[in-house]
C-alpha positions as CSV (number, residue, x, y, z in Angstrom):
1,X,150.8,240.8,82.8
2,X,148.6,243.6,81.4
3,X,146.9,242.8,78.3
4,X,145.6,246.5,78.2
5,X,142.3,246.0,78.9
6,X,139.1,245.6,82.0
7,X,136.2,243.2,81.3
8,X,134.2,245.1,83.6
9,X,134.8,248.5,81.3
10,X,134.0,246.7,78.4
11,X,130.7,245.4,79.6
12,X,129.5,248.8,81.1
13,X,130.4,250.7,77.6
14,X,129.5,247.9,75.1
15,X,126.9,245.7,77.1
16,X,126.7,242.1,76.6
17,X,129.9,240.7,74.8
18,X,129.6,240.0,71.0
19,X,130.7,236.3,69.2
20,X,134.2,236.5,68.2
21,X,136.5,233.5,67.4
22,X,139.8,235.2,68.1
23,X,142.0,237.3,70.6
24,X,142.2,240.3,69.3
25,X,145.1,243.2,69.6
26,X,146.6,241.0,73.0
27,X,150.1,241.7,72.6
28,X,150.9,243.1,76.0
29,X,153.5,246.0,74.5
30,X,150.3,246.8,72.1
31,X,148.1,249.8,72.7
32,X,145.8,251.1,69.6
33,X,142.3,252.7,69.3
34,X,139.6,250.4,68.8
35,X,136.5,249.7,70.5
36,X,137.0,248.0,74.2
37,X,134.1,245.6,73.7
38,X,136.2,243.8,71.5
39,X,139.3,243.4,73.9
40,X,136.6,241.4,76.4
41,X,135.0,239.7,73.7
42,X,138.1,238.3,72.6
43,X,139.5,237.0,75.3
44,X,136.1,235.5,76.6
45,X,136.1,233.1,73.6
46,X,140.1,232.4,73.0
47,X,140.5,232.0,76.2
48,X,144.5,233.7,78.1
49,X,145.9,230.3,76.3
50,X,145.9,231.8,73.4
51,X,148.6,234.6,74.6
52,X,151.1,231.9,74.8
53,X,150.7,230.8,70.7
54,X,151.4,234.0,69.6
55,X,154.1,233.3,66.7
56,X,156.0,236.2,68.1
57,X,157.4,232.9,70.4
58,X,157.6,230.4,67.2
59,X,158.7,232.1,64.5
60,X,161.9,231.0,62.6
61,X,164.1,234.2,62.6
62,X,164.7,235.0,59.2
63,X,168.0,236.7,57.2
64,X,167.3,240.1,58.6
65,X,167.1,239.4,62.2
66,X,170.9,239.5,62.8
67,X,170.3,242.9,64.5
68,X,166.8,242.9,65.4
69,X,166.3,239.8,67.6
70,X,165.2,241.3,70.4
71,X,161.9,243.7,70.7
72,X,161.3,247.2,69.8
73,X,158.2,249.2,69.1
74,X,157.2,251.2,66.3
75,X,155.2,254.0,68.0
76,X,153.0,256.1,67.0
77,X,151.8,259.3,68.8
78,X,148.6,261.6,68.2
79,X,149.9,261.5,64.3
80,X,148.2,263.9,62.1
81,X,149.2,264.6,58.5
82,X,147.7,266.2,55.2
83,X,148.8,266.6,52.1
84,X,149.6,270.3,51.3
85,X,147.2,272.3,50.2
86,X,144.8,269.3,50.8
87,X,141.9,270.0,53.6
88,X,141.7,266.2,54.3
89,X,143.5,265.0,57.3
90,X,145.1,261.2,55.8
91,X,145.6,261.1,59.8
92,X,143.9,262.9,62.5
93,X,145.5,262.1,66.0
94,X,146.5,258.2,65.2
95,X,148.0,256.2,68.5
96,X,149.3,252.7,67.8
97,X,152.3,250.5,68.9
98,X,153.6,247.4,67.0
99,X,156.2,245.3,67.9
100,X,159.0,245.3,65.4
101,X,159.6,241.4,65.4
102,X,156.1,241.0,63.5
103,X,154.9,240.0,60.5
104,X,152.4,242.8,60.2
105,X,149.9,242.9,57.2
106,X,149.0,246.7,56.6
107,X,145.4,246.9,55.4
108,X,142.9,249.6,54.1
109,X,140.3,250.8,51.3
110,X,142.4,253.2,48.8
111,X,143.0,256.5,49.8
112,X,143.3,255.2,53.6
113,X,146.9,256.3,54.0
114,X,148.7,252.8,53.7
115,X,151.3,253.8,51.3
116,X,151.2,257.7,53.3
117,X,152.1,255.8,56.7
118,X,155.4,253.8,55.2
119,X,156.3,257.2,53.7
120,X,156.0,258.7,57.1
121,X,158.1,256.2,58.5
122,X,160.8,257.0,55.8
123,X,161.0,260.0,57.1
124,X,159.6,261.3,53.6
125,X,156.8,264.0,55.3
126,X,156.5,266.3,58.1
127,X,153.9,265.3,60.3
128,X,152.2,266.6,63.5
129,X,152.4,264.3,66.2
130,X,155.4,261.4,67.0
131,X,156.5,258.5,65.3
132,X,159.4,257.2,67.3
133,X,161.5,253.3,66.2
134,X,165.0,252.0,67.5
135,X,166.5,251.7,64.0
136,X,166.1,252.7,60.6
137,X,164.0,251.5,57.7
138,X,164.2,250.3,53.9
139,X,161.6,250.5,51.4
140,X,160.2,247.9,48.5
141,X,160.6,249.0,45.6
142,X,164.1,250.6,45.9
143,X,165.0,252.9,43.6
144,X,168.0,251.4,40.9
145,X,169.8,254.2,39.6
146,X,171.4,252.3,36.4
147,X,169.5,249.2,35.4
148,X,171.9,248.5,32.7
149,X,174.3,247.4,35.8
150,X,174.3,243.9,36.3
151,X,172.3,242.3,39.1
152,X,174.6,241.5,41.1
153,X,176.0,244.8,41.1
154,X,172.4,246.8,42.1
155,X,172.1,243.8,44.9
156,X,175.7,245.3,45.6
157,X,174.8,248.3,45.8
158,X,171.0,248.4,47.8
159,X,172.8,246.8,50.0
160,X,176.4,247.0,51.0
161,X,178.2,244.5,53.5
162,X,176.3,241.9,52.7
163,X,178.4,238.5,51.6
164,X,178.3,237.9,48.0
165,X,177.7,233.9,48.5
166,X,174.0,235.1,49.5
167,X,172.8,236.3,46.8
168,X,172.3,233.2,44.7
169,X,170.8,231.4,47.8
170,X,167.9,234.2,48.3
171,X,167.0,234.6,45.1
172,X,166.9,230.4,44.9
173,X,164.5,230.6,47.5
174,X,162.1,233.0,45.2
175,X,163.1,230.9,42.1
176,X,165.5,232.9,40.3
177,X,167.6,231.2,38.7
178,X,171.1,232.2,39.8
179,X,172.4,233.3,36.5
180,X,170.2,236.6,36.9
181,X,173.2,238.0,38.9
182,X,175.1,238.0,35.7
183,X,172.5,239.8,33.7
184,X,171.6,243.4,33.3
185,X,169.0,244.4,35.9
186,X,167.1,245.8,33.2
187,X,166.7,242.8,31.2
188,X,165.1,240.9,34.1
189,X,161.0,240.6,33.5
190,X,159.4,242.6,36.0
191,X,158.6,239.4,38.7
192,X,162.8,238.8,38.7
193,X,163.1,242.4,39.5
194,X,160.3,242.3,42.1
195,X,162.1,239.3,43.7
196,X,166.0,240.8,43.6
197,X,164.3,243.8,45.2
198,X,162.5,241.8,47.6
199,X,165.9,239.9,48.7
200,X,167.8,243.0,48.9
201,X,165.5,244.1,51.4
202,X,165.6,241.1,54.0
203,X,170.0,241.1,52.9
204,X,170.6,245.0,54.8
205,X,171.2,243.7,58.1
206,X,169.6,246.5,61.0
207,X,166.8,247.8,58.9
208,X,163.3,247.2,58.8
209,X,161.5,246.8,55.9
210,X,158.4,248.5,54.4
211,X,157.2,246.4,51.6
212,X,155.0,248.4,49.6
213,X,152.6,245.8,47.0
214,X,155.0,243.4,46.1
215,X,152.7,240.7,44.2
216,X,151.4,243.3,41.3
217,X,154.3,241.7,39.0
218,X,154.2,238.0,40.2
219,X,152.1,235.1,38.9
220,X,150.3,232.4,40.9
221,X,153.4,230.2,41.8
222,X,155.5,234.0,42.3
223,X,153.5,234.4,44.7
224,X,153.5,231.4,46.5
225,X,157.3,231.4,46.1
226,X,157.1,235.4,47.9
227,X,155.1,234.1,50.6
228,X,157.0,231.4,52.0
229,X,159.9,233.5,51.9
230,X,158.4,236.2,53.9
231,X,157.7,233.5,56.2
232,X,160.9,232.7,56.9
233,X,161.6,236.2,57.7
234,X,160.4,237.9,61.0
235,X,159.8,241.9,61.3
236,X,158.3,243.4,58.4
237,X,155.1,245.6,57.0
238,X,153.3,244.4,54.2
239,X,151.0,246.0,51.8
240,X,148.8,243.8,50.1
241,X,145.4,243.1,48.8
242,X,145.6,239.7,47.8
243,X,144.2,237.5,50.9
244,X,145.7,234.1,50.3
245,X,149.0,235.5,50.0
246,X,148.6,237.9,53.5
247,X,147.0,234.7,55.1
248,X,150.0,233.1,53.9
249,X,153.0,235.1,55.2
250,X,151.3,237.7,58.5
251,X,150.9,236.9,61.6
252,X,149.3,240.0,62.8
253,X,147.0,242.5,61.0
254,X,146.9,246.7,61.3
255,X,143.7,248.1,59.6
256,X,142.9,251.5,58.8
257,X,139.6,252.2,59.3
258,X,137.2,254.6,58.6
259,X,137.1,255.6,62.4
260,X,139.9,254.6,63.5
261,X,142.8,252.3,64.0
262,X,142.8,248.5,64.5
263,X,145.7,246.4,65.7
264,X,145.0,242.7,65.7
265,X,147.0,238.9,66.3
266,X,146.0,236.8,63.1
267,X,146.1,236.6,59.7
268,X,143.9,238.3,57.1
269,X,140.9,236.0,57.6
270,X,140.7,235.8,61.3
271,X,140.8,239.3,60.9
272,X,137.9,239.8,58.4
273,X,135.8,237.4,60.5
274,X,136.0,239.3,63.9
275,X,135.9,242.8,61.9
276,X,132.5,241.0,60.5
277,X,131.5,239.4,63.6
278,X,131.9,243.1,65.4
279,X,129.6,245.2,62.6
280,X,127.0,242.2,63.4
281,X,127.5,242.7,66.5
282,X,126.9,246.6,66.3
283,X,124.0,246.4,63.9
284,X,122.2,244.0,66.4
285,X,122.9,246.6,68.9
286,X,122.0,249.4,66.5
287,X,118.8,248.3,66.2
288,X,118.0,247.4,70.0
289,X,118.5,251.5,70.7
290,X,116.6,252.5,67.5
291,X,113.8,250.8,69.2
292,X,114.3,251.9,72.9
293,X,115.4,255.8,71.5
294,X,111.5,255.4,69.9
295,X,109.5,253.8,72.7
296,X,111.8,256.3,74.8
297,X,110.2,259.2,72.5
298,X,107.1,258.1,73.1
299,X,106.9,257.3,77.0
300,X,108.3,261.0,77.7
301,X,105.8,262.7,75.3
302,X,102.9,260.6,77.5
303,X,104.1,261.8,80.6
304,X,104.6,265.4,79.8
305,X,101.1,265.4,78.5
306,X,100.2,263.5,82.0
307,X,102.1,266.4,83.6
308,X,100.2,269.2,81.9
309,X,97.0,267.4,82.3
310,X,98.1,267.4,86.6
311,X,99.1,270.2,86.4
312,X,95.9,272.3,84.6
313,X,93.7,270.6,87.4
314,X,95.0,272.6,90.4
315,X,92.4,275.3,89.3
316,X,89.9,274.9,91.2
317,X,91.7,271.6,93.4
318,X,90.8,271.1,97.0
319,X,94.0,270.3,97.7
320,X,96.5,271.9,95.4
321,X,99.7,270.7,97.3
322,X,99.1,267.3,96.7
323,X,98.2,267.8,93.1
324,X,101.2,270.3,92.6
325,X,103.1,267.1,94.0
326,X,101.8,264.7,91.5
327,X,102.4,267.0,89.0
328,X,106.0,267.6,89.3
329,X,106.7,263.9,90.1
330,X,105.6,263.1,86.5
331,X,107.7,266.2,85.5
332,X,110.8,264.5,87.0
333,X,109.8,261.0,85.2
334,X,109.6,262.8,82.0
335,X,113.0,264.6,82.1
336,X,114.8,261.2,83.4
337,X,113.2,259.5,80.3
338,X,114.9,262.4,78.3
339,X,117.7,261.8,79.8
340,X,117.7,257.8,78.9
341,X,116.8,258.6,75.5
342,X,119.6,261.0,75.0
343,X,122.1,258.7,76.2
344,X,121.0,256.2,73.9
345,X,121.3,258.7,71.3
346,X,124.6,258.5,72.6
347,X,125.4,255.3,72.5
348,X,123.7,254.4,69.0
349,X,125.9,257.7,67.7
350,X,129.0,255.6,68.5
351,X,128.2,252.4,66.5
352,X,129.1,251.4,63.0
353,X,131.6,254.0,62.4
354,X,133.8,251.4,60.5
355,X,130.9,250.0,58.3
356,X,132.3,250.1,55.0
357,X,129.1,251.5,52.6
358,X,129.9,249.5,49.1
359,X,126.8,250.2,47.0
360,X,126.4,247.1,44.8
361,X,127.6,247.5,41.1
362,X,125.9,247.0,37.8
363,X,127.2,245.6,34.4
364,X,125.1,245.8,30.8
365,X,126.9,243.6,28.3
366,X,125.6,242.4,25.2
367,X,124.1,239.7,23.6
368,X,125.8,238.5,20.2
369,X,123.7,235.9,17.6
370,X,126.4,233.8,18.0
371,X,127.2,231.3,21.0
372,X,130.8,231.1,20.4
373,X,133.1,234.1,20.4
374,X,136.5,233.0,19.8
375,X,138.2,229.9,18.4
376,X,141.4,229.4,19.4
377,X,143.1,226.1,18.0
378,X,147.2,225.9,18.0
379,X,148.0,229.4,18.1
380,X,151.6,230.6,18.8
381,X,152.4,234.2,18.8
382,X,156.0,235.3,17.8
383,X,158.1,238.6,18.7
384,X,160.5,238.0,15.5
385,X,162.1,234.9,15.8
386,X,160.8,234.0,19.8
387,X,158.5,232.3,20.4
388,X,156.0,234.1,23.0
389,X,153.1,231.8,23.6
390,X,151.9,228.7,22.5
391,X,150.5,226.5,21.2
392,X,147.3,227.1,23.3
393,X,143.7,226.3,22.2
394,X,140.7,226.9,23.6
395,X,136.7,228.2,22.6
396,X,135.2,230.9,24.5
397,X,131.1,230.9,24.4
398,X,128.9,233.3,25.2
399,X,128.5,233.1,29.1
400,X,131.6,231.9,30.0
401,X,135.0,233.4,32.0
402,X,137.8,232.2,30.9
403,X,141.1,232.5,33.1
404,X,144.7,232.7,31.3
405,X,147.0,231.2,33.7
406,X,150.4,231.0,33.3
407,X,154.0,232.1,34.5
408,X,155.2,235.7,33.6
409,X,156.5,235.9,30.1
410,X,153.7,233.5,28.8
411,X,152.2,235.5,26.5
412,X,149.0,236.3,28.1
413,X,149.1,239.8,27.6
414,X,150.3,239.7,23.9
415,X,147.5,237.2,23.1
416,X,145.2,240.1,24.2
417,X,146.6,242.3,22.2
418,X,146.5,239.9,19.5
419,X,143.0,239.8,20.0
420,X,142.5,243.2,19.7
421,X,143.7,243.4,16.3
422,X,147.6,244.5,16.8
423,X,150.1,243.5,14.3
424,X,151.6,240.2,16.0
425,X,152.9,237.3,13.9
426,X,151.4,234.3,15.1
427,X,150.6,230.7,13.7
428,X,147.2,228.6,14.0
429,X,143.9,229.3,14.0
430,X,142.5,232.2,16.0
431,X,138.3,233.2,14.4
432,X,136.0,235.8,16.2
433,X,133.0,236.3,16.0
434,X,131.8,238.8,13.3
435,X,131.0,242.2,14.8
436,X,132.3,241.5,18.3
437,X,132.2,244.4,20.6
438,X,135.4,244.0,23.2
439,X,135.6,246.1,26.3
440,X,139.8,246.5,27.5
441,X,141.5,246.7,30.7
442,X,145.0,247.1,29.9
443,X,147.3,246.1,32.7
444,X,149.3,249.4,32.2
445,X,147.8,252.7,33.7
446,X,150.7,255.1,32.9
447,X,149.3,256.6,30.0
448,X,146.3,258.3,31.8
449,X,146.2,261.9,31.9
450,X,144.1,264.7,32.4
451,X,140.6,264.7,33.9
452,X,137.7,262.5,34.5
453,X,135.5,264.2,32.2
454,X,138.1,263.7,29.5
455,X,138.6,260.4,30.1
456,X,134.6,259.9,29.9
457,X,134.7,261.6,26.3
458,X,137.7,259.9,24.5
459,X,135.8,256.5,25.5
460,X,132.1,257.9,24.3
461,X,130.9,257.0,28.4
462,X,128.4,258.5,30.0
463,X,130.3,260.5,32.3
464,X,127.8,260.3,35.2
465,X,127.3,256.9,35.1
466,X,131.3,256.5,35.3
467,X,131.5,258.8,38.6
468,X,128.5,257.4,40.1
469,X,130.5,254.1,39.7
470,X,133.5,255.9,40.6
471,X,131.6,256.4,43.6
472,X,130.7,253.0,44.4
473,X,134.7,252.5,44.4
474,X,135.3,254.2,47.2
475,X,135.7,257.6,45.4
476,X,135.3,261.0,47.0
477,X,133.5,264.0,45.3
478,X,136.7,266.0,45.8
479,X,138.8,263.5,43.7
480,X,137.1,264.2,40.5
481,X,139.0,267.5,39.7
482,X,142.2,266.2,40.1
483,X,144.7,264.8,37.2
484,X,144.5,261.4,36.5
485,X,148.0,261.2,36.8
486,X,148.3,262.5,40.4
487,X,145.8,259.2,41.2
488,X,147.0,256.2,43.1
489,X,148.1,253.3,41.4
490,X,144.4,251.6,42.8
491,X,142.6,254.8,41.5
492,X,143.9,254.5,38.2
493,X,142.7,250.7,37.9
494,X,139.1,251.8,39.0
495,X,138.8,254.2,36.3
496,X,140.0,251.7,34.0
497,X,137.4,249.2,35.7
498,X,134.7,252.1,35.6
499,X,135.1,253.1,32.3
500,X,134.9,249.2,31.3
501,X,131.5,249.0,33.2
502,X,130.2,251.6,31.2
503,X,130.8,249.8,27.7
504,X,128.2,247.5,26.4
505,X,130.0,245.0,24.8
506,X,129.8,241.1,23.9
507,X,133.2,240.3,25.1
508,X,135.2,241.6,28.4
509,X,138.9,241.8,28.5
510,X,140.3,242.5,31.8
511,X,144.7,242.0,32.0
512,X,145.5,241.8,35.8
513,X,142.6,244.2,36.8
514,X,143.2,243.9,40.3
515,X,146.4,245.1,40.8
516,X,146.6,247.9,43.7
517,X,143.1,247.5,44.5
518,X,141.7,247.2,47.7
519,X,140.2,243.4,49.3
520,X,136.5,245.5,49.6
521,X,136.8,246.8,46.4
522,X,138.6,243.0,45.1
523,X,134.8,241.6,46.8
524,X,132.5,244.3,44.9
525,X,134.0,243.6,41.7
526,X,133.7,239.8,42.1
527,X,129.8,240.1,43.6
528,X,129.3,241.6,40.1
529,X,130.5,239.0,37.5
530,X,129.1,236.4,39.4
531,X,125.8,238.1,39.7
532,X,125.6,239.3,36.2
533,X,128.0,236.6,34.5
534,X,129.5,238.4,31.7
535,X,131.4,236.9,28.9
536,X,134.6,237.5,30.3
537,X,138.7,236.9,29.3
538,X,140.5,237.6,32.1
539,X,144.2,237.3,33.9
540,X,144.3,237.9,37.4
541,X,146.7,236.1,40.0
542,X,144.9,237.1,43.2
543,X,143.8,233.1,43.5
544,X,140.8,234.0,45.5
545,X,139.1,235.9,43.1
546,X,139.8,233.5,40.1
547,X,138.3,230.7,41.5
548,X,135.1,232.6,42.9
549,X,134.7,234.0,39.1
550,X,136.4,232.2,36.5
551,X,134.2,228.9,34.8
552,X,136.9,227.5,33.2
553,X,141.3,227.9,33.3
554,X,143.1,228.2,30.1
555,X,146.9,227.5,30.9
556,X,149.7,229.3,28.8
């Protein structure tokens, strides 16, 4: 079987074979740019026993695999796209193959071209190059033209053929409760929509589906619920950025670099360890030519000065041949030490091309006189006559981060705006502290518009302080001229997060900040509370970053 790859090639280009705990990229219908140290690395420490526990073998099929039992390959082919009128190539000459009956987790900074690729794949773009699949593919979120419809009739209608008697049972397994069908979609809260949409896409029988960032409207146990659903299934792409739930559900990872393109067997963390192990691996090496390009430098300088110094004493030699000899022998020995040093130049030129550069960020809050901030004792929050949250109590000091947790529909958000001063009716006891300076991330971003530089002066920021954090999050120079509105949905939430940073307040309200945000811009964010420790209020369901920041969990 070829598993696309020569030990021998791998040692001559990469020398000795970096640590790696798993095999990476085996499948043997996979080919995909990445460096070929890795290939032998990988193998050396799984071992070829690992080819036979791929869960390509073990997998349960799931409710779309009625046409797609057997293999076929999404391929990809020198693909290169822009956006019009954009210099920036998204892709520039991109070869990879997957195997359609994966669970593949589709991973990458924002602005890497996730979204861009399943667009591709739709058919959506022109684009140079050749992206070639047996069958044709469906897309989370569909579009529902009438939402007043009832659910069962948009399930209907995203997806026609398929037997009435399983609707109920998928949307039982995500926890909807089966009189949802009889509702109007639009009445649904946005994680029952996210879940009929979700079940649509594994009920069209012969298409593939691209699931485009399903978890931004699902709590904790939504999640959990999404996941083991998605494990049941087998042949899909998956966006995400929360790791628990792409450990949970993927069994193989493709990540777009900065260089290039990365196909590996695994989940999320065995991914993140070997993409780790390899930049160790790189630096190490990095540094080992650093040092040989320098004492290179310096051997070749000595000898070309030995060889001018040979060379200036045949005037007046005895025996000028000889010296002549000498002279161009330590010529020779100079130009092959060149010649070493260039290709070390080389070699060092090819190395950490993937290292992501995430500049550690900074946070100035506040100190208030007071050590507790808010008092919260038997509050319930009413829309008219329903009930919306509560009763819930809890104290907030200075110092600590408090976690809402809660199902959708808890209240969570309207308690922050309660706290913010809007108009809701609400019983109990809620007292903050007198002049209390809050910084807000709202968990909508639709009403941004316009520039950067506006944005900066509406909130009294300093605007370069906000694009040199801006920066930090991954954002290019070019970006800062464009409308707010044409961002990404991850974009939007790191100008929200930026312009947050720049506030110097007592108090930090953050509502879902996470959502469409990249895993290395997830790990920058958390570095900073932890290091800096803000009083913080926050929701967020990605359940790796609330336990890494939050001190104490409120639940709703």
């Amino acid at each position: 079987m070829n598993i696309g790859f020569r030990r021998a090639d791998a040692e001559r280009r990469g020398g000795s074979m970096p640590p790696c705990g798993k095999v990476i990229a085996f499948s043997p219908y996979l080919s995909c740019v990445m460096p070929p140290v890795l290939w032998g690395a990988a193998l050396c420490c799984a071992g070829l026993r690992e080819l036979f526990r791929s869960p390509d073998f073990l997998d349960p099929i799931g409710s779309n695999s009625k046409e797609m039992t057997h293999m076929s390959l999404i391929q990809a082919d020198n693909l290169t796209f822009s956006y019009p009128g954009s210099p920036d190539l998204v892709f520039d000459h991109a070869s990879f193959q997957i195997d359609s009956r994966w669970r593949l987790g589709l991973i990458g900074r924002n602005g890497r071209g996730k979204t861009t690729l399943l667009r591709l794949l739709m058919g959506e773009y022109p684009c140079g190059g050749k992206l070639t699949s047996g069958f044709p593919f469906a897309y989370f979120p569909s579009p529902v033209q009438d939402p007043e419809r009832l659910t069962a009739e948009v399930l209907e209608e995203l997806c026609p053929g398929a037997e009435s008697w399983r609707f109920p049972k998928e949307l039982a397994l995500l926890g909807v409760a089966g009189d949802a069908l009889w509702r109007p979609f639009s009445t649904l809260s946005n994680g029952e929509r996210t879940k009929a949409l979700l079940a649509a896409m594994f009920l069209r029988e012969g298409c593939f589906p691209l699931i485009d960032e399903p978890t931004n409207h699902l709590d904790a146990q939504g999640r959990a619920l999404a996941a083991a659903y998605l494990r049941r299934q087998r042949g899909f792409i998956l966006v995400s950025h929360d790791r628990r739930f792409l450990d949970d559900c993927v069994d193989h990872i493709l990540s777009l670099n900065r260089a290039n393109i990365q196909v590996q067997s695994g989940n999320y963390s065995s991914w993140r360890e070997n993409f780790e192990r390899q930049q160790q691996f790189e630096e190490a090496k990095n540094d080992r030519l650093r040092k040989d390009v320098k004492r290179l430098q310096q051997a070749a300088r000595r000898t070309s000065a030995w060889s001018d110094q040979v060379e200036a004493s045949k005037t007046g030699a005895y025996d000028k041949g000889f010296v002549g000899h000498k002279s161009a022998k330590m010529m020779k020995r100079a130009k092959s030490l060149a010649a070493r040093q260039e290709k070390a130049l080389e070699e060092k030129a090819g190395l950490l091309k993937n290292r992501e550069t995430a500049e550690a960020l900074r946070l100035s809050g506040l100190a208030h006189h007071a050590r507790r901030l808010i008092t919260c004792s038997g509050l319930t929050l009413w829309y008219g006559d329903r009930r919306v949250c509560g009763p819930v109590s809890f104290i907030l000091e200075q110092g600590e981060r408090i976690a809402l947790e809660g199902r959708n529909g808890s209240g969570k958000s309207s308690l922050f705006k309660r706290l913010l001063g809007q108009n809701i009716r609400y019983e109990g006891t809620l007292t903050l502290a007198s002049g209390l300076k809050i910084s807000y991330v709202p968990q909508d971003t639709s009403f941004l518009c316009g520039g950067l530089t506006d944005f900066a002066r509406e909130r009294e920021i300093d605007e370069t302080l906000f694009k040199a954090i801006l920066r930090k999050l991954g954002f290019a120079r070019e970006q800062f001229d464009r409308d707010l509105q044409d961002f990404s949905g991850g974009q939007k939430k790191k100008v929200l997060i930026a312009g947050s940073l720049c506030q110097q307040a007592h108090l930090y309200v953050w509502d879902e900040p996470l959502n469409f945000i990249d895993v290395d811009s997830r790990l920058q964010i958390e570095e900073l509370l932890c290091r800096f420790a803000p009083t913080m209020l926050f929701v967020e369901h990605d359940r790796a970053f609330q336990e890494a920041v939050a001190t104490k969990v409120v639940h709703l």
